[in-house]
C-alpha positions in Angstrom: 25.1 45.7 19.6 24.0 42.6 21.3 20.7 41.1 22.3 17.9 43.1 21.6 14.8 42.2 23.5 11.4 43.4 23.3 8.3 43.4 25.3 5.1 43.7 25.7 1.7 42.3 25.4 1.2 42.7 21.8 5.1 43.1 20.7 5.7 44.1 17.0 8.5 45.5 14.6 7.9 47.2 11.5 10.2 46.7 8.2 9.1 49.7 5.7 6.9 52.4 5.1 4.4 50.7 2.7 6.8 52.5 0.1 7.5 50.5 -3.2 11.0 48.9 -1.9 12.0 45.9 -1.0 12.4 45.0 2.9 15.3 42.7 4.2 16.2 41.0 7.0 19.6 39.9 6.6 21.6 37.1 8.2 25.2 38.1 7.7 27.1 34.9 8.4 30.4 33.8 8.4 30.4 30.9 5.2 27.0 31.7 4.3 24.2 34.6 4.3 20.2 34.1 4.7 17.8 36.3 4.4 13.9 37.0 4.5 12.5 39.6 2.4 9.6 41.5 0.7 11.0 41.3 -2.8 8.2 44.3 -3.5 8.5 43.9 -7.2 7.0 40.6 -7.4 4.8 41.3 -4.1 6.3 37.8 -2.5 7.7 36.7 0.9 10.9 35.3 0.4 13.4 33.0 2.3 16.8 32.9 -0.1 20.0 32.2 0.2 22.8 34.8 0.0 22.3 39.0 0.8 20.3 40.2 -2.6 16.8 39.6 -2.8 15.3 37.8 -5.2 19.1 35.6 -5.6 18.7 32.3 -5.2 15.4 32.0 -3.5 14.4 29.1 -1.8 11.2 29.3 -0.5 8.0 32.3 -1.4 4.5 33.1 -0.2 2.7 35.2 -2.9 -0.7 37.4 -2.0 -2.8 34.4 -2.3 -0.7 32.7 0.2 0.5 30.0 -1.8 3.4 28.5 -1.0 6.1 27.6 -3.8 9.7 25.6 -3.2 11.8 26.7 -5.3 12.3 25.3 -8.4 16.2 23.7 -8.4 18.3 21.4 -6.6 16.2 21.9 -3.1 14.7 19.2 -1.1 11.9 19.9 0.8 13.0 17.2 3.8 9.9 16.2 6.2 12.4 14.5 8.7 9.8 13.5 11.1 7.5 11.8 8.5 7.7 8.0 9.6 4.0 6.9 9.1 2.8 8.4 12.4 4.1 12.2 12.5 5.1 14.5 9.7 3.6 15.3 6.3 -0.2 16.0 6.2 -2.5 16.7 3.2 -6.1 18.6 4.2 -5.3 17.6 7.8 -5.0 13.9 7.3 -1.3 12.1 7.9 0.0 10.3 4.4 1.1 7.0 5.6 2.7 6.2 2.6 6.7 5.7 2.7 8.7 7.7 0.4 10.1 4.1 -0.9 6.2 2.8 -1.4 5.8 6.7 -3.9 8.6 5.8 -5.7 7.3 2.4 -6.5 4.9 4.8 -8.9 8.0 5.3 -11.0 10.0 1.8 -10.0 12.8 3.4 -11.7 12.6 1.9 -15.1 11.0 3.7 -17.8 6.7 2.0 -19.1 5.2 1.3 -22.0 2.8 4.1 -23.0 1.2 3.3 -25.8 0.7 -0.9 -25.6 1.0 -3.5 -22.8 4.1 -6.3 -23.0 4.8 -8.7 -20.3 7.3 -7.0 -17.7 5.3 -3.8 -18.0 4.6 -2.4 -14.2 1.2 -1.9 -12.6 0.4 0.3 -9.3 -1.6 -2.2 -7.2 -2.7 -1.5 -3.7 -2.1 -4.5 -1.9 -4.6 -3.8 0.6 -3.8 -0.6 1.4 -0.8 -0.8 0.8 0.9 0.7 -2.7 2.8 -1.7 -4.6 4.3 -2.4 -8.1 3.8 -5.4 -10.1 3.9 -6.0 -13.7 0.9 -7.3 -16.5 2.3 -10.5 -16.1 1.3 -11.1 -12.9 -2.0 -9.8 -13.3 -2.6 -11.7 -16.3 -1.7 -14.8 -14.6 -4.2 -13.5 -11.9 -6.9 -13.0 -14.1 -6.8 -15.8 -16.7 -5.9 -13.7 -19.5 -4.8 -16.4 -21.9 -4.3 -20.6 -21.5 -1.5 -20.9 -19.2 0.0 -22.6 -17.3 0.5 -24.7 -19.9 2.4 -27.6 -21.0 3.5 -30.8 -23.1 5.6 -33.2 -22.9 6.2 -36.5 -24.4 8.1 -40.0 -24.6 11.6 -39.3 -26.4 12.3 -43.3 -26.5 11.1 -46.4 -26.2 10.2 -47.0 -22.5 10.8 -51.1 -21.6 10.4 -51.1 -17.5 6.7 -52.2 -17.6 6.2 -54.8 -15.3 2.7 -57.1 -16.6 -0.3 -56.1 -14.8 1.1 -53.5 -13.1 -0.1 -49.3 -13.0 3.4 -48.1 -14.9 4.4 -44.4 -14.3 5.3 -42.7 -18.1 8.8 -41.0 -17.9 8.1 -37.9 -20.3 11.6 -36.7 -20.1 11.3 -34.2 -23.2 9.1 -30.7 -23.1 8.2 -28.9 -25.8 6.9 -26.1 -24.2 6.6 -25.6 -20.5 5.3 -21.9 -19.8 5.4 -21.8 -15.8 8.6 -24.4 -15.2 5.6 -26.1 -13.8 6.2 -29.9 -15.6 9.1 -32.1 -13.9 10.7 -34.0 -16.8 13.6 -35.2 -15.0 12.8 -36.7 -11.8 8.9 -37.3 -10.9 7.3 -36.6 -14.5 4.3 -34.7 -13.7 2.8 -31.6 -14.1 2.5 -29.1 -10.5 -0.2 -26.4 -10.5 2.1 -23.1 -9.6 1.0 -20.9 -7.1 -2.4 -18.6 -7.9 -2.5 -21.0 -10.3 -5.6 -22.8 -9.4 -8.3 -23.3 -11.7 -9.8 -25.7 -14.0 -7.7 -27.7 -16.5 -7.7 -29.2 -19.5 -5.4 -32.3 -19.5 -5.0 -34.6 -22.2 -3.0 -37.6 -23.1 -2.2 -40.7 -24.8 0.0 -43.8 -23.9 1.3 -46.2 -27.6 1.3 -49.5 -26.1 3.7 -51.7 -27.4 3.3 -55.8 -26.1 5.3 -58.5 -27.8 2.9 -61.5 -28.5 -0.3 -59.3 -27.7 -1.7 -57.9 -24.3 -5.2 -58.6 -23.1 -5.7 -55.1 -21.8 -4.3 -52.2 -22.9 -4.6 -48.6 -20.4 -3.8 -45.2 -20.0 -4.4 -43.4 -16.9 -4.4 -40.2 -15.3 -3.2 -39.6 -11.5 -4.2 -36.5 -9.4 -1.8 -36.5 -6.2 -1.0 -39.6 -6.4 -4.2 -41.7 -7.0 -6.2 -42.7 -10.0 -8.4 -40.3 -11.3 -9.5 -41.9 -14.8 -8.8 -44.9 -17.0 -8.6 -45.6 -19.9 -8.9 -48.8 -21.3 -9.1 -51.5 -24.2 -8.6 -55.1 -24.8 -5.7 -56.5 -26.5 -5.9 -59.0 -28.9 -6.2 -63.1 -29.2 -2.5 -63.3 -28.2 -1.7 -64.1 -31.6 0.6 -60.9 -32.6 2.1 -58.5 -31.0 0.3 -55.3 -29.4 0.1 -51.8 -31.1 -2.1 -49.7 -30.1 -2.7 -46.0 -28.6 -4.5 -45.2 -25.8 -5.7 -41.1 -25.4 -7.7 -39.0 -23.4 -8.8 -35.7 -22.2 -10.6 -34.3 -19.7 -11.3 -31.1 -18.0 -10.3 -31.0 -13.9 -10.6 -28.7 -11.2 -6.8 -28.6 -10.0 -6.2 -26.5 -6.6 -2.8 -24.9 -5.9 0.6 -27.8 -5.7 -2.2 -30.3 -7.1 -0.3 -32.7 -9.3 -0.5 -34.6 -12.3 0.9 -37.6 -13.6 0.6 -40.1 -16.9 0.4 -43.8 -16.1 -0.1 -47.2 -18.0 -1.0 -50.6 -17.5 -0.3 -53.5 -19.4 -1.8 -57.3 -18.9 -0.2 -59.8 -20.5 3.2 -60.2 -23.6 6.0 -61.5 -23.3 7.4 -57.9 -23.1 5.7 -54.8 -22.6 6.8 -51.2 -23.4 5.4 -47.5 -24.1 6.6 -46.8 -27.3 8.3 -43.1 -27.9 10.5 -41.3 -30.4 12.8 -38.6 -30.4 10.9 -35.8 -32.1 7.7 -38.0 -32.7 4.4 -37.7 -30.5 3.6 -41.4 -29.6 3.2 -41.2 -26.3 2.6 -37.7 -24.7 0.7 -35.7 -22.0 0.1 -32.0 -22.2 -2.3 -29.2 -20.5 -3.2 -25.8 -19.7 -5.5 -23.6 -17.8 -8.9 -22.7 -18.8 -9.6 -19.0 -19.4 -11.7 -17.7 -16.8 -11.9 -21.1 -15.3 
């Protein structure tokens, strides 16, 4: 038999006689058979693979007209969903990208039960889903003192020219929690990005002058320029010069601000910033102010 063909206005083909059996249409093919059936025992619609109802179903409408996939290796593929056509929910179009849902999971398995650094957060990065991790946001909110750093004078630092504003090469970190202090090239401290804030930077610079200085500093520079000094007067000239110079004070750093140690020395025959290996002479350190 070939095409069969019906017509009419109001065209309709009855399967059954409301008895309690199930009703079939079957799609005999060559590698594989369909069908769609009323698998009566369970009162459901079904689409399933194979000839037997109720064998490997794949998709069922119950009397409530719910609609249930399957459970089993099956993919429910909305090919056209790209942002603009394909998968609604209550009429409206879910932009989301399947690769923006599975940021939900990120792949990795969460902490449940207490939050460590590393642990991923669903943000929506104006409107936009994303994944991020406490970290981040802790950074973001000011949860504890950081950035934060220190560093200090490892040796005994002799290229101080008399009278002269003197960069302090603190080459050795103790702790540096954002890579954020340069210790090998331009010795200063760089607020990070998001990072802005107020600071509290402190500092002290052992002054070290062979037959006495006259004046004695420590100074801090913000990008470059002198934002504080401080200062005291040597001696008669009589001895040499020992003597420690600190500070601290509280700034308002914006993001790639930077922060650097100087001193200044008038007067000696020689003039140096003192510094040991493993010994806090001369040092600068800093962190972020909660909140701030």
């Amino acid at each position: 038999m070939g095409t069969v063909q019906i017509d009419g206005s109001t065209p309709k083909i009855t399967v059954g006689n409301a008895t309690a059996e199930d009703a079939t249409i079957l799609f005999d093919g060559n590698a594989q058979d369909f069908y769609i059936a009323l698998d009566d025992s369970a009162d459901d619609l079904v689409i399933g693979l194979g000839s037997t109802v109720g064998t490997t179903p794949a998709i069922s409408i119950n009397e409530d007209q719910d609609v249930t996939i399957s459970d089993g290796a099956i993919d429910f593929d909305v090919a056209s969903h790209d942002g603009t056509n394909g998968l609604k929910l209550g009429g409206t179009l879910v932009t989301t990208t399947a690769a923006e849902m599975n940021l939900i999971d990120g792949g990795t398995a969460r902490g449940t039960t207490a939050l460590a650094d590393g642990d991923g957060i669903l943000i929506n990065d104006g409107g936009t889903m994303r994944m991020t991790n406490v970290t981040t946001v802790k950074t973001y909110m000011g949860g504890d003192n950081t950035p934060a750093f220190f560093a200090y004078l490892d040796s005994l630092q002799t290229s101080v020219a008399d009278d002269t504003d003197t960069k302090v090469e603190l080459a050795t970190e103790t702790y540096d929690t954002d890579n954020a202090f340069d210790s090998t090239t331009n010795y200063r401290f760089t607020v990070p990005a998001g990072a802005a804030g107020k600071y509290h930077i402190y500092g002290g610079v052992w002054c070290y002058a062979v037959g006495g200085a006259s004046e004695n500093s420590a100074k801090l520079f913000v990008n470059g320029s002198q934002a504080g000094v401080y200062v005291s007067a040597g001696d008669d000239h009589s001895a040499n010069t020992n003597i420690t110079q600190s500070f601290a004070v509280d700034l308002d750093l914006s993001e790639s601000d930077y922060v650097e140690l100087y001193g200044k020395m008038v007067g000696g025959s020689s003039r140096g910033f003192y510094g040991l290996s493993g010994d806090w002479w001369t040092y600068m350190g800093g962190h972020k102010i909660i909140g701030a």
